[in-house]
C-alpha positions in Angstrom: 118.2 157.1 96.6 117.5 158.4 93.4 118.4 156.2 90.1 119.2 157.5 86.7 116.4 155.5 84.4 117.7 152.5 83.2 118.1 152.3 79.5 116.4 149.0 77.5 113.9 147.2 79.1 114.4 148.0 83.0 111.1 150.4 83.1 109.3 148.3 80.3 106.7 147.0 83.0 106.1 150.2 84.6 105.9 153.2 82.2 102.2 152.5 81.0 100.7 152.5 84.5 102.8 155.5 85.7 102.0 157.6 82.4 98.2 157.1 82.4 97.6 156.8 86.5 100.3 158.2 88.4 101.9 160.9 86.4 98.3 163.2 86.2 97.5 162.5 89.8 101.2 163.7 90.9 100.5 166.9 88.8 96.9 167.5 89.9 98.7 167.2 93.8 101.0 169.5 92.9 99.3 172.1 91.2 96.5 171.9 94.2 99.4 173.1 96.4 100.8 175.6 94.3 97.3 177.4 94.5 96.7 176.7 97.7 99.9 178.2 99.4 103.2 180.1 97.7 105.0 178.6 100.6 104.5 174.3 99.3 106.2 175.9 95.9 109.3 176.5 97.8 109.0 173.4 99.3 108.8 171.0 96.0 111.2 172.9 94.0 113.8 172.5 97.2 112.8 168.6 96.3 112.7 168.9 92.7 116.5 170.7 92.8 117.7 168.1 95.5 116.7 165.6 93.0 118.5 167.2 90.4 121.5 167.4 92.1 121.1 163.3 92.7 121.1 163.3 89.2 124.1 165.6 88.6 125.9 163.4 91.6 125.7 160.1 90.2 126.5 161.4 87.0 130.1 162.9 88.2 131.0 159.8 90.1 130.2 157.7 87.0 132.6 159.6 85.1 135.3 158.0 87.7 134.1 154.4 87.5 135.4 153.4 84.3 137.5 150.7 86.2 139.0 151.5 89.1 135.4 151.1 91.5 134.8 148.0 89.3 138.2 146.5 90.0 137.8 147.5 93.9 134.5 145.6 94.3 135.6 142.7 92.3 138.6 142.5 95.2 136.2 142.9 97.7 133.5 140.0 97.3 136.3 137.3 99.0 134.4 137.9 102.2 131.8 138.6 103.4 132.9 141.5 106.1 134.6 142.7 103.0 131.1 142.9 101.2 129.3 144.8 104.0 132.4 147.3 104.6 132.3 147.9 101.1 128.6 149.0 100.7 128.9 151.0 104.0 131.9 153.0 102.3 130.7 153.6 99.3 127.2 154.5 100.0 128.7 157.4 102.1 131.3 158.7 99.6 128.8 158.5 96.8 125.5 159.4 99.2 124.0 157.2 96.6 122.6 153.8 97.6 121.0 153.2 93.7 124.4 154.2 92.3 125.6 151.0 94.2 122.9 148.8 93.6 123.0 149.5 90.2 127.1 148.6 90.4 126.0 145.7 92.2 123.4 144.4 90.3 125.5 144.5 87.0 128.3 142.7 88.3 125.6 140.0 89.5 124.6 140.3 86.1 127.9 139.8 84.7 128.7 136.9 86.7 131.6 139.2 88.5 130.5 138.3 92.2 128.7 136.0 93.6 125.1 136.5 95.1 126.0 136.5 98.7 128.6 139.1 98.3 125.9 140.8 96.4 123.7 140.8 99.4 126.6 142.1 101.9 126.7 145.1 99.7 123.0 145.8 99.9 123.0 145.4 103.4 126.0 147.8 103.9 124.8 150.6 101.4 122.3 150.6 103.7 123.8 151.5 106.9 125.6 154.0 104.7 122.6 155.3 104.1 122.2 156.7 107.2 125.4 159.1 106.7 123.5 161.2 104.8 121.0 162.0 107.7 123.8 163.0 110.0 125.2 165.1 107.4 122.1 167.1 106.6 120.5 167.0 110.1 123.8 167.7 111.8 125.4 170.6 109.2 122.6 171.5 106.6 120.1 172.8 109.1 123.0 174.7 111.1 124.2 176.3 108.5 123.6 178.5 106.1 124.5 176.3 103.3 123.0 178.0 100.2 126.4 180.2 100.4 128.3 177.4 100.0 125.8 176.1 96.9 126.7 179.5 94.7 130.2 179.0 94.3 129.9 175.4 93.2 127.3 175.6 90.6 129.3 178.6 89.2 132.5 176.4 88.6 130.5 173.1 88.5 128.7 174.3 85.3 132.2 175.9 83.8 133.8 172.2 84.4 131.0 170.5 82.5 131.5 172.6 79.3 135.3 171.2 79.0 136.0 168.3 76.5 138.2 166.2 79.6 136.6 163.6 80.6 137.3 164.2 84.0 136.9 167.5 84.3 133.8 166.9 83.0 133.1 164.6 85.9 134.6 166.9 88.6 131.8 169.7 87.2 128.8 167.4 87.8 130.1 166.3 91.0 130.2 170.3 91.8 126.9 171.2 90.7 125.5 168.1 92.4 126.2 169.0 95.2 125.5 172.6 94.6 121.8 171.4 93.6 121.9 169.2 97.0 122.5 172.2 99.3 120.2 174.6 97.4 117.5 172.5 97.8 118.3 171.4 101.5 118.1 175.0 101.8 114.5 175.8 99.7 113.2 172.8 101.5 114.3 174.3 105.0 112.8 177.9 104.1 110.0 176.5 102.7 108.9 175.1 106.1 109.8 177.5 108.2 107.2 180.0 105.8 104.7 177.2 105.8 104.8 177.3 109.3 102.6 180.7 109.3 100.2 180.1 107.3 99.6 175.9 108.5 100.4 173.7 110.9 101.1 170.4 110.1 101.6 169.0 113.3 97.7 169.8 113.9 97.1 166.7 111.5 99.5 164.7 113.8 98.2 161.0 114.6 99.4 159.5 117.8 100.1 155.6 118.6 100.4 152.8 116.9 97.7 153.8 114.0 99.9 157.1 113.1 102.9 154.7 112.9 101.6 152.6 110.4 100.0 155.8 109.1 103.2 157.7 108.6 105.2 154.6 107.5 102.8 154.4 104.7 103.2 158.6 103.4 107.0 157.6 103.6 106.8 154.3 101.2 104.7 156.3 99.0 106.8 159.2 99.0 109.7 157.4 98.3 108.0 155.5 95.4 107.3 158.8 93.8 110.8 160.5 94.2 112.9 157.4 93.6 114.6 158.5 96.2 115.0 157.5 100.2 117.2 160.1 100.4 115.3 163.4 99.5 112.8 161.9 101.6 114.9 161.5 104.4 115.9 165.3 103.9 112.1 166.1 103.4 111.1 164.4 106.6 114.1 166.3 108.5 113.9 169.7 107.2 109.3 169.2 108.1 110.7 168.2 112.1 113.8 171.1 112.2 110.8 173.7 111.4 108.3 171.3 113.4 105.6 170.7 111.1 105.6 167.1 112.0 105.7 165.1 115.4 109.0 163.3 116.1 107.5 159.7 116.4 105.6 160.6 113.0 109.2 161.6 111.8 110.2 158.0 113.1 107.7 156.0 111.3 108.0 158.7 108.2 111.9 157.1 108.2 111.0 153.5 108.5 108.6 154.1 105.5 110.9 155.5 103.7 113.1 152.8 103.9 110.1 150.2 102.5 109.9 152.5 99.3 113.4 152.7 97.9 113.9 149.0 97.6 110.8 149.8 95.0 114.1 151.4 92.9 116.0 148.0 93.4 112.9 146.1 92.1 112.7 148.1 89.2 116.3 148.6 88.0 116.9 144.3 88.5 114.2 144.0 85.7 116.3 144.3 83.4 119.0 141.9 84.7 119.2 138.1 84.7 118.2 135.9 88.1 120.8 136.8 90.2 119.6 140.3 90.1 116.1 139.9 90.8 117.2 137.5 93.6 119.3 140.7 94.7 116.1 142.6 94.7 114.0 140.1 96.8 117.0 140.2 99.3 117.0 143.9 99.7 113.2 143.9 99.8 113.3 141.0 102.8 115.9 142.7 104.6 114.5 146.5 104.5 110.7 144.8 105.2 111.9 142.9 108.3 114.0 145.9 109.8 110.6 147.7 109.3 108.7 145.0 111.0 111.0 145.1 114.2 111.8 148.9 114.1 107.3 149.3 113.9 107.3 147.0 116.6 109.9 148.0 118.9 109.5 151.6 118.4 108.7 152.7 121.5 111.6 150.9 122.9 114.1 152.2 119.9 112.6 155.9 120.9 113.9 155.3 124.7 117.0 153.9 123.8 117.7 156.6 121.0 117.1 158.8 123.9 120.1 157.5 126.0 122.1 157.4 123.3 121.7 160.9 122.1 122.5 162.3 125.6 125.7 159.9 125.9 126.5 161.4 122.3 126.0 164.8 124.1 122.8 165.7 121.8 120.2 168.0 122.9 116.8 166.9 124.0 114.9 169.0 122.1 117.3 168.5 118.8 114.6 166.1 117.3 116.8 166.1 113.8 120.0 164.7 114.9 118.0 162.0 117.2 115.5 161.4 114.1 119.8 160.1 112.3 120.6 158.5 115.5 117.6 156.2 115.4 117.6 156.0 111.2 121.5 154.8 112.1 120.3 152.3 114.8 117.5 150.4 113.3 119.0 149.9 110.1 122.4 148.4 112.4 119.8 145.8 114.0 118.2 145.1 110.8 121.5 144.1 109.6 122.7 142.4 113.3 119.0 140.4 113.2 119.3 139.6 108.8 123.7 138.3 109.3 122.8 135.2 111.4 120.6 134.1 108.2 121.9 135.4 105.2 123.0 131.7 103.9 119.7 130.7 104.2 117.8 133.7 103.1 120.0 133.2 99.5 119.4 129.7 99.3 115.8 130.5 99.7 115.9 133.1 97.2 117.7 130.5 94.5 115.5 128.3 95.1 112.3 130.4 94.6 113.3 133.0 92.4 114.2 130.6 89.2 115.8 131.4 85.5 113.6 132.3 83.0 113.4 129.3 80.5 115.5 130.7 77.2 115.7 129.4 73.7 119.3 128.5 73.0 119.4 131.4 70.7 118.3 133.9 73.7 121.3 135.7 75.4 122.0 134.7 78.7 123.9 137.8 79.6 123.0 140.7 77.9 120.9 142.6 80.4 120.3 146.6 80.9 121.5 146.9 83.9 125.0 145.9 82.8 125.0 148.3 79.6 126.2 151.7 81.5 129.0 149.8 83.5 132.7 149.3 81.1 133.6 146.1 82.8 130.7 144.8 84.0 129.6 145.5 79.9 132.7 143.5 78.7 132.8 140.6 81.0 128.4 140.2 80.0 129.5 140.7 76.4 132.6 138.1 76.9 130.3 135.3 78.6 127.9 136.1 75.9 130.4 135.0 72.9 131.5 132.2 75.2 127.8 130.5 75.1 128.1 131.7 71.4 130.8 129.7 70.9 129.1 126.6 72.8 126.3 126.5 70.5 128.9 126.5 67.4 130.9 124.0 69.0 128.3 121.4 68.9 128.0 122.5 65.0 131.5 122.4 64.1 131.6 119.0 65.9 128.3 117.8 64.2 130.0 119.0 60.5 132.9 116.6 61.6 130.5 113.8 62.3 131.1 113.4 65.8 129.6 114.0 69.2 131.0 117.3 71.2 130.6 115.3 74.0 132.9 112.5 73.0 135.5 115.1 71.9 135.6 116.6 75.4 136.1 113.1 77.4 139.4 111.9 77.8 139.7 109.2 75.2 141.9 109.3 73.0 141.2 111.6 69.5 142.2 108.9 67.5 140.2 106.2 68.6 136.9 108.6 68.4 137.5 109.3 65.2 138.1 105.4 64.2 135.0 104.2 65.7 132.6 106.9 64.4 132.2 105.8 61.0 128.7 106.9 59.9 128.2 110.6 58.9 125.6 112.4 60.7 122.7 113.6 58.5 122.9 117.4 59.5 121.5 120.8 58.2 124.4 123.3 59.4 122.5 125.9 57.7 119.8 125.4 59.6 121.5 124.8 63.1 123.4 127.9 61.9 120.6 130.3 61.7 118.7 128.6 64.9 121.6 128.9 67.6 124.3 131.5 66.3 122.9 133.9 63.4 120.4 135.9 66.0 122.5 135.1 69.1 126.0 137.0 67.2 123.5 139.8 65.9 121.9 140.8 69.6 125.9 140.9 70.6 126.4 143.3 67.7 123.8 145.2 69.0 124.3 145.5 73.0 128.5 146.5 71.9 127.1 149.1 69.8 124.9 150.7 72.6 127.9 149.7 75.5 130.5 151.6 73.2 129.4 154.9 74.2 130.2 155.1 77.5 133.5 153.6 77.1 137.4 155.1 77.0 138.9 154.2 73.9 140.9 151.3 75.9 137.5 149.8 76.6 135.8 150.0 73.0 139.3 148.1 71.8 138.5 145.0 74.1 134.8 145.2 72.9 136.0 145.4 69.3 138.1 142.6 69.9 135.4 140.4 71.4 133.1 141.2 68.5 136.1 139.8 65.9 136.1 136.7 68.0 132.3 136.4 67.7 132.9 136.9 63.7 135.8 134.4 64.0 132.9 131.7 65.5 130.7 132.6 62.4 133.2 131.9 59.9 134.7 128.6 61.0 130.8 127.5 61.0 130.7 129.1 57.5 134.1 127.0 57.2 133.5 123.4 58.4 129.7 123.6 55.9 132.1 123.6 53.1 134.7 120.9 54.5 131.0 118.7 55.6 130.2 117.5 52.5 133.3 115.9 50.9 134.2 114.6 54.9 131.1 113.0 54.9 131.7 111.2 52.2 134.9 110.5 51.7 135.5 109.0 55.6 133.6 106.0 54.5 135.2 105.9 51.3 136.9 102.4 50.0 139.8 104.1 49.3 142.0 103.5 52.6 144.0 106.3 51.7 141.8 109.3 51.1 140.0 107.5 54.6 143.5 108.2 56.5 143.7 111.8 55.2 140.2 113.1 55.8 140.5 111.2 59.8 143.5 113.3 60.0 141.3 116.7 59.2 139.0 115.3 61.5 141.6 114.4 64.4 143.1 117.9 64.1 139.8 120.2 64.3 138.5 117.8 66.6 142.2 118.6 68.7 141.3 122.4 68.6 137.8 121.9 70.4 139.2 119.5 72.8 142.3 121.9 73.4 140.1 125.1 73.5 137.9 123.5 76.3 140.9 122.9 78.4 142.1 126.2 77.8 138.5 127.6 79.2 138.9 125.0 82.4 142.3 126.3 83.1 141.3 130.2 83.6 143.6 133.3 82.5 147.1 131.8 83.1 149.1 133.5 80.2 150.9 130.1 79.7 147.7 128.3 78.7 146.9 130.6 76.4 149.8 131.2 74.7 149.7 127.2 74.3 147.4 127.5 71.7 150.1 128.5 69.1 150.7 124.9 69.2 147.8 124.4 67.1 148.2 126.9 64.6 151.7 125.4 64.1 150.6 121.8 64.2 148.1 122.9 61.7 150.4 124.7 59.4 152.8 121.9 59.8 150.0 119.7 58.6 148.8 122.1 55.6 152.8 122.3 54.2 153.6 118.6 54.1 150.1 117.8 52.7 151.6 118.8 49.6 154.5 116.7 49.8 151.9 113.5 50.6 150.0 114.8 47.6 152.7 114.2 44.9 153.6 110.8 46.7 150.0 109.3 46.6 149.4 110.6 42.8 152.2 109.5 41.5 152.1 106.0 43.0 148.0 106.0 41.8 147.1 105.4 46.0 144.2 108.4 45.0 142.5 109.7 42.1 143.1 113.5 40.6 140.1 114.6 41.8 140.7 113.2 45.3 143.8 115.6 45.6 141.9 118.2 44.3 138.7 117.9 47.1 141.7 117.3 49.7 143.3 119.9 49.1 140.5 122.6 49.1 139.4 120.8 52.4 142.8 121.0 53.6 142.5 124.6 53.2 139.2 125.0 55.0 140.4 123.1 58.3 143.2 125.9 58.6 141.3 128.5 58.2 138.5 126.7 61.0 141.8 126.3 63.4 142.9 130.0 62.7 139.7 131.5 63.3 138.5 128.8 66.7 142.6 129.7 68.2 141.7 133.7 67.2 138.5 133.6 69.5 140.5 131.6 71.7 143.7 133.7 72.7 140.4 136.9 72.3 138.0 135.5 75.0 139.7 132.7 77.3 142.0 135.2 78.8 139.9 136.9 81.9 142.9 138.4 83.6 142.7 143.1 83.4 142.8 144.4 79.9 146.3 145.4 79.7 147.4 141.3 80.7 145.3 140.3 77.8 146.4 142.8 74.9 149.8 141.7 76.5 149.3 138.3 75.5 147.5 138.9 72.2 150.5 140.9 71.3 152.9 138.1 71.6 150.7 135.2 70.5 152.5 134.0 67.0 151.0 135.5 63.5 151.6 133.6 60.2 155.4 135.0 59.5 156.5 133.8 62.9 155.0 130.2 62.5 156.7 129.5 59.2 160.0 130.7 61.0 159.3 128.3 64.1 159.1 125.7 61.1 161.8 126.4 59.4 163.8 126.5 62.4 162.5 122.5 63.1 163.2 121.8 60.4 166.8 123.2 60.2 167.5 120.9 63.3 166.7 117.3 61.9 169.4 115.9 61.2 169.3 115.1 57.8 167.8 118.9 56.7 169.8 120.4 54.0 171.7 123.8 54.6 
């Protein structure tokens, strides 16, 4: 099938080699045959307007999956009959394969699905795949279908000029498949002219060495268009006008079915492990359906035979019987691969590995997630979420303690009393190293994401990037609480000890509660838990300055003890506000509506001082 170039990196690898090499050598082809006959430039503009109308296809049906094809393959991965139904469905609404794989691959990339429901879907695009054969071999060749192209360019093209969204959509779907029929038809006409002027059957090969022959002009020809499909419809329209053999038309399919998992290959460049073991799944599945159809296509041809006459196809109708055996080899390729599909993605994880990052490298920022809403969000959500592990271990290091020790289950307390030596620690440095670049590549891929997205969408990624500035500043944050902590937790004075182990206690309270938040998943009731902090921690801030005038008064600290205290005070407020602000943005992972929902009722300042006043209106010794 044909893909839309990926944006990014995803053709990085091959662009040189097809500008310098392949690029001329197509042109010098083509212009050969233009000179040669009138009839061959019928025949590659049908291809290059088939193309087009891929283009224009994908395009429409893109408009429409801002959401709702996301959400139906994320409820879809549970199984893995669920998986292969899914492929089979969409590949034939969509008569795109690469439109799904490139779906498929950015959820992968996301962390969405899992890899084996990744592989379910490949395999099922692929026997939907095999629709688009019937279609054209069974109604495109019967009829005249260039009258039926007309009408929807003409409003196709009107819908594409309108500012709706969908409308917009609804034209490119129009004119796709417009573009598909006119070219169906200028490849058909093309060969039926060619005919009288050159036979191509005369260059025919016979047995097995025109079978591997053949297989090999379908690869290649599949490699150049990008697309399985307008090769399919190539090899089809040649064998309606017979210009090429029917078992050449056979092993021309099973080629063609090698070369688009080239597409697959190219596109999972630009996405993390579990797309590239995607790619090496599709490529062992498609080359060992080739192997046995090669090998057993003698035996496919005889049985294609009985079934075409049971299906009440004529002998002679070598089209229809070419999509009768395109649907039958690809359904034992995928009866022979379902036995072994466990083990074939256990093999793949363990020889396809991750590529070694720096902890400042994103994890899961890839091109092929960038032109997908959801899949775009959750990449750049699980981004911040490794951003905030790296400023974790800062925040904890500024407090003098281990992350590690925070997140066990001992008690807070007692981890503060025992670690009693400040850590010698640069946050500056470990700032710049693990956060500063990391936060400014997620700036970057929301910028580029933002464009395809409803206004809905941009929100959530404008949210997310707040939460990634909320990381940055409670770094900023605990540098300046760091210095005075570290020194004044070892200090003689017992006192100005207790207070600065209470700072300590509380932020290290945050990380420990924000971890459990993360464990627990996207129930509203955990999230919504972490107002507790932000009132314990306002609680905390308000009767510091009641402790204040209590200690100076009675000389327990010094004047410029209550002074450092009570800037520090300040700073471990605003490092819970701005750690519980990412938290209520990022640990939610329910649908976007659920998650503004609970934002929206999460406390704000004004309500926490009324919770406060309200406790303290109920002790009983509170004045009226």
């Amino acid at each position: 099938m044909v893909r839309k170039a990926a944006p990014l990196s995803a053709h990085a690898h091959k662009d040189p080699v097809f500008k310098k090499i392949t690029l001329p050598a197509i042109f010098a082809i083509l212009a050969y045959g233009f000179w040669v006959s009138p009839d061959f430039k019928e025949i590659a503009a049908g291809v290059a307007i088939f193309l087009f109308g891929m283009l224009s296809l994908e395009e429409g049906f893109k408009a429409f999956i801002g959401g709702v094809l996301e959400r139906l393959l994320r409820r879809t991965t549970d199984k893995l009959w669920k998986s292969l139904s899914f492929g089979v469905v969409s590949t034939t609404l969509m008569q795109s394969s690469s439109l799904v794989s490139v779906i498929t691959i950015s959820f992968l990339s996301a962390g969405l699905i899992p890899l084996l429901a990744g592989v379910g879907i490949i395999f099922g695009a692929n026997l939907g795949t095999t629709t688009g054969a019937w279609l054209v071999a069974g109604f495109g060749l019967k009829v005249n279908i260039s009258a039926y192209a007309m009408p929807m360019l003409v409003f196709g093209i009107l819908l594409i000029f309108q500012k709706s969204k969908g409308l917009k959509g609804w034209g490119y779907i129009l004119s796709g498949l417009g573009f598909l029929f006119l070219g169906i038809h200028y490849m058909k006409e093309g060969f039926e002219a060619f005919k009288d002027t050159i036979d191509l059957t005369a260059y025919a090969v016979e047995g097995y060495p025109g079978v591997f022959l053949f297989a090999l002009i379908g690869l290649a020809a599949t490699v150049v268009m990008q697309s399985s499909h307008a090769t399919l419809v190539l090899i089809i329209t040649a064998l309606a006008a017979r210009q090429i053999t029917y078992e050449n038309a056979l092993a021309l399919a099973i080629g063609s079915n090698i070369g688009t998992t080239i597409t697959a290959i190219i596109g999972s460049l630009g996405s993390n492990v579990d797309g590239r073991r995607l790619a090496g799944a599709h490529l062992i599945f498609n080359l060992v359906t080739a192997i046995v159809a090669i090998g057993m296509i003698y035996q496919l041809t005889h049985w294609v035979g009985v079934l075409s006459a049971w299906l009440g196809i004529q002998n002679d109708d070598y089209a229809l019987k070419l999509a009768v055996f395109h649907t039958v080899f690809n359904l034992l390729g995928i009866l022979l691969m379902l036995p072994f599909i466990n083990i074939m993605v256990r093999f793949l994880q363990r020889v396809i590995k991750p590529r070694v990052r720096s902890i400042a490298q994103p994890r899961h920022l890839h091109a092929a997630t960038i032109e997908l809403p959801d899949a775009a969000i959750e990449a750049v959500r699980l981004e911040t979420l490794h951003l905030y592990d790296n400023a974790s271990s800062i925040i904890a290091a500024g407090l003098s303690l281990h992350l590690s020790e925070i997140l066990s289950g001992r008690p807070i307390d007692e981890i503060v009393a025992k670690a009693r030596k400040p850590m010698t620690f640069d946050i500056d440095e470990n700032y710049n190293e693990s956060v500063k670049e990391l936060y400014g590549e997620i700036v970057r891929f929301i910028s580029r994401a933002q464009s395809t997205m409803s206004p809905e969408q941009s929100e959530e990624l404008f949210v997310l990037r707040a939460a990634g500035r909320d990381i940055v500043e409670a770094i900023k944050d605990t540098k300046h609480l760091h210095k005075n902590l570290s020194y004044y937790m070892v200090s003689e004075n017992e006192e100005i000890r207790k207070e600065y182990d209470q700072i300590r206690s509380s932020l290290a309270t945050v990380l420990r509660k924000l971890d459990e938040v993360r464990q627990q998943g996207s129930d509203s009731s955990t999230i919504l838990s972490l107002d507790a902090l932000k009132v314990a921690m306002r609680e905390y801030d308000r009767d510091l300055d009641k402790r204040l005038n209590t200690l100076i008064r009675d000389d327990l600290i010094s004047a410029a003890m209550s002074i450092s205290l009570m800037n520090d005070s300040g700073y471990a407020y605003d490092v819970t506000k701005s750690l519980v602000r990412m938290g209520e943005a990022f640990f939610s992972t329910g649908e976007i509506n659920v998650r503004e929902a609970e934002r929206s009722i999460a406390l704000d300042k004004g309500e926490i001082d009324e919770v406060l006043q309200q406790s303290d209106n109920s002790k009983p010794n509170s004045k009226p």
